[in-house]
C-alpha positions as CSV (number, residue, x, y, z in Angstrom):
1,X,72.4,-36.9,39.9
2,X,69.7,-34.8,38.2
3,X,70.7,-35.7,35.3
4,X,67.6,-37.7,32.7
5,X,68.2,-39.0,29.7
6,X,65.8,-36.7,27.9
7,X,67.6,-33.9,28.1
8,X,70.5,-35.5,25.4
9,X,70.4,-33.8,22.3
10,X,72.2,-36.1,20.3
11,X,76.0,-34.5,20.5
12,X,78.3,-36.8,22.5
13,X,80.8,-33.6,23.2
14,X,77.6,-31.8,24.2
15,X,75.6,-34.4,26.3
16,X,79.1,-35.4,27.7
17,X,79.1,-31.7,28.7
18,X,76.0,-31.1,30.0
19,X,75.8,-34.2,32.0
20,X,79.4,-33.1,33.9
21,X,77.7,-29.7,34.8
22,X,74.7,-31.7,36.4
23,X,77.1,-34.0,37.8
24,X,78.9,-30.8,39.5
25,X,75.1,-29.0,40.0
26,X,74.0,-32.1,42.0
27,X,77.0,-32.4,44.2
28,X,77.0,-29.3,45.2
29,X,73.5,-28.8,46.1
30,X,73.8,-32.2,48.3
31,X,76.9,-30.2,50.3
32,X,75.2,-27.0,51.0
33,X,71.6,-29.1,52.1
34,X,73.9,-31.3,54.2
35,X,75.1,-31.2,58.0
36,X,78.4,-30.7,57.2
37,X,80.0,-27.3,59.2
38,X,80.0,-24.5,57.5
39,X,83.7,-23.9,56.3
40,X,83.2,-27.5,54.6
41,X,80.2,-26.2,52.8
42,X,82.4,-23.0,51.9
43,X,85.3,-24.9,50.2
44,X,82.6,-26.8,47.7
45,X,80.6,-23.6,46.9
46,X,84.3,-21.5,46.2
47,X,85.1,-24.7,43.6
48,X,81.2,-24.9,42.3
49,X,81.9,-20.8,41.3
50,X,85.3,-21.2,39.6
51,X,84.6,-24.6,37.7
52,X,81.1,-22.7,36.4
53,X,83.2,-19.4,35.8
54,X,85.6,-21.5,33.6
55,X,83.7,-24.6,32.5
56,X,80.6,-22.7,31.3
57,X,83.1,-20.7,28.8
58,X,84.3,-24.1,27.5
59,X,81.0,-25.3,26.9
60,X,79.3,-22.6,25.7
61,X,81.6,-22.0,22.8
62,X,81.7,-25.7,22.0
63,X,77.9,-25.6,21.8
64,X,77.7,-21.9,20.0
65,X,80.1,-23.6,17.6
66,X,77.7,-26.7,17.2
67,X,74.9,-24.3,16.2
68,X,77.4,-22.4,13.9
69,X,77.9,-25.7,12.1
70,X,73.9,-26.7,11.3
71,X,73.2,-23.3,10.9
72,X,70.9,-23.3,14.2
73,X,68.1,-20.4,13.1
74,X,67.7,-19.3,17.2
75,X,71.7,-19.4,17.6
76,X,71.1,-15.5,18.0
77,X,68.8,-15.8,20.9
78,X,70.7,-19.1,22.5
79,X,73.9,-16.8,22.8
80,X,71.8,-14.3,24.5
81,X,71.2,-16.9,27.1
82,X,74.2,-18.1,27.7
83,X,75.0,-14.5,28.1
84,X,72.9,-13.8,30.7
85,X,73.9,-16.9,32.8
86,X,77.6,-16.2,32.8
87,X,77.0,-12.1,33.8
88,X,74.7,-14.5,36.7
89,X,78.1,-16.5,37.8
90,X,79.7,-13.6,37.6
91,X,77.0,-11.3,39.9
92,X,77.1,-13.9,42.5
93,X,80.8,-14.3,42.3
94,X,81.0,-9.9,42.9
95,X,78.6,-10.1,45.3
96,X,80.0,-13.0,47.4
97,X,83.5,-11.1,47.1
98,X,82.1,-7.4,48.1
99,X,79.5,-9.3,51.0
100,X,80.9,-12.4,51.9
101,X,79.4,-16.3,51.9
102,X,76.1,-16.3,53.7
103,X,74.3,-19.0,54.0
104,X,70.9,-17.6,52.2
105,X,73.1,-16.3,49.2
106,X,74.6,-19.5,48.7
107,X,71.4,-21.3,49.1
108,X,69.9,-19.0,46.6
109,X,73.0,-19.5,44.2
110,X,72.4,-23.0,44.6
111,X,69.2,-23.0,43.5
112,X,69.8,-20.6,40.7
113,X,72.0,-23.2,39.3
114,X,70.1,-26.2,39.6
115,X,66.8,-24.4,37.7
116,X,68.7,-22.6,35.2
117,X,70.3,-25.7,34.2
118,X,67.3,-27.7,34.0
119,X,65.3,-24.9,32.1
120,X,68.2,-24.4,29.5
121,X,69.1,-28.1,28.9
122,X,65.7,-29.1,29.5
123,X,64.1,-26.9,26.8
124,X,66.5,-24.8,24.8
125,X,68.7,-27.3,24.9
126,X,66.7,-29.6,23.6
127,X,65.0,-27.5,20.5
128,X,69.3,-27.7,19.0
129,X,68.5,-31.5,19.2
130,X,65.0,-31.7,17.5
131,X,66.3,-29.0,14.6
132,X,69.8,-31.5,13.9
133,X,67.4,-34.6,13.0
């Protein structure tokens, strides 16, 4: 798992959070780098889109709230990100509907993923933390 304790930020809900979507990040770029055939591969990559359409809402609003709470001054900016990464899921989801699952898209998805979560936990993430001590 990618997951490294640096990137906690102090929040049990949120940590608890963040590590289940590197949990879920991590398996699914093992499956799509793997041997397996591809309608194996297909399977994990239609769960990996609907548990980040509908997982990403929960956690988002748990950690928007979070910020609410302490008064987070960047909350504005933090919401814009999160933003932009759920109209992300939900390009790749249009596009895989409208084009279909190729193996380069899902590749790219897969990789869009892994970065986006280490970027955001990594370092915005991680600014929530330093402002809450």
């Amino acid at each position: 798992m990618m997951w490294k304790d640096k990137y906690a930020v102090g929040v049990e809900l949120i940590d608890e959070q963040h590590k289940e979507l590197f949990r879920r990040v991590s398996d699914f770029t093992q499956i799509i780098r793997s041997n397996e055939n591809w309608n194996d591969k297909l399977e994990k990559v239609k769960e990996t889109m609907s548990f980040m359409q509908e997982y990403v809402i929960v956690h988002f609003h748990d950690e928007e709230i979070y910020q609410e709470q302490i008064n987070y001054p960047d909350i504005e900016a933090h919401k814009e990100a999160h933003s932009k990464f759920r109209e992300g899921i939900n390009n790749y989801v249009r596009l895989f509907k409208e084009e279909g699952f190729t193996e380069e898209k899902v590749q790219e998805f897969g990789g869009k993923l892994m970065t986006w979560l280490i970027m955001h936990v990594g370092k915005m993430d991680q600014k929530i933390g330093e402002y809450a001590k």
